[in-house]
N, C-alpha and C positions, 0 to 999 in steps of 0.2 A: 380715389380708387387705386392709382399706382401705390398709394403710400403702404396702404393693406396689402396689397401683394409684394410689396418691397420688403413689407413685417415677417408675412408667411413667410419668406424664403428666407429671410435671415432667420426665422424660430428651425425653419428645418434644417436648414446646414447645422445651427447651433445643435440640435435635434441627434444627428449624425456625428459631429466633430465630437463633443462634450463626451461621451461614453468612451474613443478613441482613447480622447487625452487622458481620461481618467484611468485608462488600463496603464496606459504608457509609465506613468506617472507612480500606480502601484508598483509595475516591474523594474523603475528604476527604487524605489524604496527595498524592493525584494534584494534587487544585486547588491547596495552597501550592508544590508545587513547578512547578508552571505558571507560577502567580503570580510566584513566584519568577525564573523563569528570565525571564519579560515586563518585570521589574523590573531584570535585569541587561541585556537588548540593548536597552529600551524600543522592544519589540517587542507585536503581539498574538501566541499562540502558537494554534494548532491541532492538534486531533491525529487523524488518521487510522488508527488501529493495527485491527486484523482480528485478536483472537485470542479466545480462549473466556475468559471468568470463568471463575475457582475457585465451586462452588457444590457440598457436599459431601452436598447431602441429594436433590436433583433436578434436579443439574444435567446435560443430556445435552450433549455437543459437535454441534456445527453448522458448518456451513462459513460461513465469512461473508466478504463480501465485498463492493464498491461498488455500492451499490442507490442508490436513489431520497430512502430515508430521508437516507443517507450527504448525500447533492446538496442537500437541502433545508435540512440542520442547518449544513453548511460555509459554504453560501450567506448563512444569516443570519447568522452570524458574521463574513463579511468586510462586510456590509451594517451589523455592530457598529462596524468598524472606520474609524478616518475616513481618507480617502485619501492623508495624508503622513505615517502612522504603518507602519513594517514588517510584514509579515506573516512569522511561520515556522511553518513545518507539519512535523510529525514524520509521515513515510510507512512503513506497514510492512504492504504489503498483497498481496495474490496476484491482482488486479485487480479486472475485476465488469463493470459493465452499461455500454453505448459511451455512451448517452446522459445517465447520470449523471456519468460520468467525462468527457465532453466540457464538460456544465455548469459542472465546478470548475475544471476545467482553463480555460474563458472566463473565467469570475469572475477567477480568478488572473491570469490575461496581462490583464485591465482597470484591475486595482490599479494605482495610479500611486506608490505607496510600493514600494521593494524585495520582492519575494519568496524566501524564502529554503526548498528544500524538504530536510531530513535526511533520509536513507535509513540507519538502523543498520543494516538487516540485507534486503531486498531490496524494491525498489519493482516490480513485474512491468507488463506491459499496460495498462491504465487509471491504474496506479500511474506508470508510465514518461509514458503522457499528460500527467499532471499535472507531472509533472518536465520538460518542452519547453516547460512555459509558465512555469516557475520562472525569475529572473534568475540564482539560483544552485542550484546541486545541491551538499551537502556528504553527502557517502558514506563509509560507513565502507571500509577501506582492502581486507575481503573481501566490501562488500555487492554486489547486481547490479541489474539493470535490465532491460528484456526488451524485444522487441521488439511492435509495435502493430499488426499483421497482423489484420487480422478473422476472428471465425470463425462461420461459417453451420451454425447446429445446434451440433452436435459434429462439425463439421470444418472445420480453416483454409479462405478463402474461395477461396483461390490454390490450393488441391489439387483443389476444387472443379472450376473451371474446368481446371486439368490432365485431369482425368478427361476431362472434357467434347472436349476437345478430340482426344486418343487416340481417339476414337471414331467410328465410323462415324452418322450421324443415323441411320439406320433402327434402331441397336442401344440410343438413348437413349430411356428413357421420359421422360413428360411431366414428372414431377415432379422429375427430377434437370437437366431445362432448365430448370425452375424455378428451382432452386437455383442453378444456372450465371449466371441472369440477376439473381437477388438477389447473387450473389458480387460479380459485376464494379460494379453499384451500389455495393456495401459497401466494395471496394476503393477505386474513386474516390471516394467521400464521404473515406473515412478520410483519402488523400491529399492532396486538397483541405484538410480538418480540420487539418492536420500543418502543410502550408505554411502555412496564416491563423494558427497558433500562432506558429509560426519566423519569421512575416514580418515586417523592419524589423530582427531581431534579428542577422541574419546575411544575408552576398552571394548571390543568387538561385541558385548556383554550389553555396555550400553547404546549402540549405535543399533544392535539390534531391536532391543526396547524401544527406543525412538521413533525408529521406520514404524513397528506394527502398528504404535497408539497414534501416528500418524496418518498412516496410509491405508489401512485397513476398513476403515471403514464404521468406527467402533460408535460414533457419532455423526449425527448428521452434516452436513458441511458449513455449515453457517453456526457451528457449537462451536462458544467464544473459550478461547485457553486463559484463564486471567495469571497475571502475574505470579503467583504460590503455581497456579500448576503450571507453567512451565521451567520454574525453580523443581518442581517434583518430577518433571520430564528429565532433568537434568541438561537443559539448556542453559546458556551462560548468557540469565538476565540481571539485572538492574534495576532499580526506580530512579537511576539519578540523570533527569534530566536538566540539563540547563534551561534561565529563562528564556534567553535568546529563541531556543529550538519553539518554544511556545510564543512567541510574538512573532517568529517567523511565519507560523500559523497563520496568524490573525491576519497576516498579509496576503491569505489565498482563500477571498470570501467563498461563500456557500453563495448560488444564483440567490440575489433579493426575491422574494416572496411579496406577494399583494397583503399578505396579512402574515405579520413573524407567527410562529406558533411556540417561542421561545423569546420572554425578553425579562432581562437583569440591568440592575446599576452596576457598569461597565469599570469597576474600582475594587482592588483587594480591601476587606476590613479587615480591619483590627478582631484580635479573640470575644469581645462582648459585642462588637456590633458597634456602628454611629451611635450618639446618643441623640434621641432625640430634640429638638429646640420647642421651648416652651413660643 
């Protein structure tokens, strides 16, 4: 009988310890290839990625996204960095909070060393803020970018005001004039925010352009920008990413699933494919 409960407890500490070591163990893979990659561009590197740890024993998925923390930790980093050394930032976010994503996005457009921001797979809203204050955007060739349209509550701040205006006063209550009057705030703050990004960077002509097809509202918030349109925006993108930025990736898994709903031979082929073996 002790032997079995002598078993139990070693399966559960192992149980508990084993997902520890194995994060440990990722994030020391993550630092040399960081390292690494700082060591080939004589760059600082930063990373903003949003996705869940693997954590097999209690891990719950969470939505994550650009908070406060995010603002604080980026900020001392570029404050690491001395101002004629490059910055690149690896972006892979679904956005987050206007006033932490404005913070980095400042920090960045005051670096007086190159900015360089990588997009593998989609920068969104607060993500896209941060990419207008980047000197370069390098995007991978299907990633997107989104538009910076505020949103009041749970809804764009421009639908807001639409409402508002459809309306008769007598049929609006107070609290949706409320909202009406923070929207149009939030609007022109953002626009304002957009042009001080873009400004000096580009002709008055087109920093206007920019803001409206950005901020205004013209699509829904979650309408992907792909690489041609924000070459037609006249943003300064790229497709040229290195491999490294893409195996850095692979080193910040998505939560494991009980059942993948995505799976591949995990190897580039050649242009015809494996051949097959008789």
């Amino acid at each position: 009988m002790n032997d079995t409960w002598n078993i139990l407890w070693l399966l559960l500490i192992a149980a508990v310890l084993i997902p520890v070591v194995q994060q440990k163990l990722m994030r020391a893979r993550r630092m040399r290839l960081i390292r690494a990659i700082e060591k080939k561009r004589n760059s600082r590197v930063i990373t903003l990625i949003h996705r869940q740890e693997i954590m097999k024993l209690f891990g719950i998925p969470l939505l994550r996204y650009i908070d406060i923390n995010d603002a604080e930790e980026i900020l001392r980093a570029i404050r690491f960095t001395p101002e004629d050394m490059p910055i690149d930032m690896i972006v892979h976010t679904p956005g987050g909070l206007v006033l932490s994503s404005e913070q980095i996005a400042m920090a960045l457009k005051r670096h007086r060393a190159k900015v360089t921001i990588f997009v593998p797979h989609y920068a969104m809203s607060g993500g896209t803020l941060l990419c207008l204050a980047a000197d370069e955007v390098a995007m991978d060739g299907n990633a997107v970018l989104g538009p910076v349209d505020p949103q009041v509550g749970k809804y764009p701040a421009v639908s807001v005001m639409a409402a508002v205006e459809k309306k008769e006063p007598k049929d609006i209550d107070d609290e949706t004039y409320i909202m009406a009057d923070i929207s149009h705030k939030a609007l022109r703050q953002m626009k304002e925010f957009v042009g001080v990004i873009l400004l000096g960077e580009k002709s008055p002509e087109d920093v206007e352009r920019i803001v409206k097809a950005l901020t205004e509202g013209r699509r829904t918030h979650d309408h992907p920008i792909f690489l041609e349109d924000a070459k037609r925006l006249g943003i300064n993108v790229t497709d040229r990413i290195p491999g490294d930025i893409y195996r850095l990736m692979e080193l910040f898994p998505q939560a494991e699933q009980q059942r993948p709903s995505v799976q591949y031979v995990p190897v580039p082929y050649k242009d015809d494919g494996p051949e097959p073996k008789e």
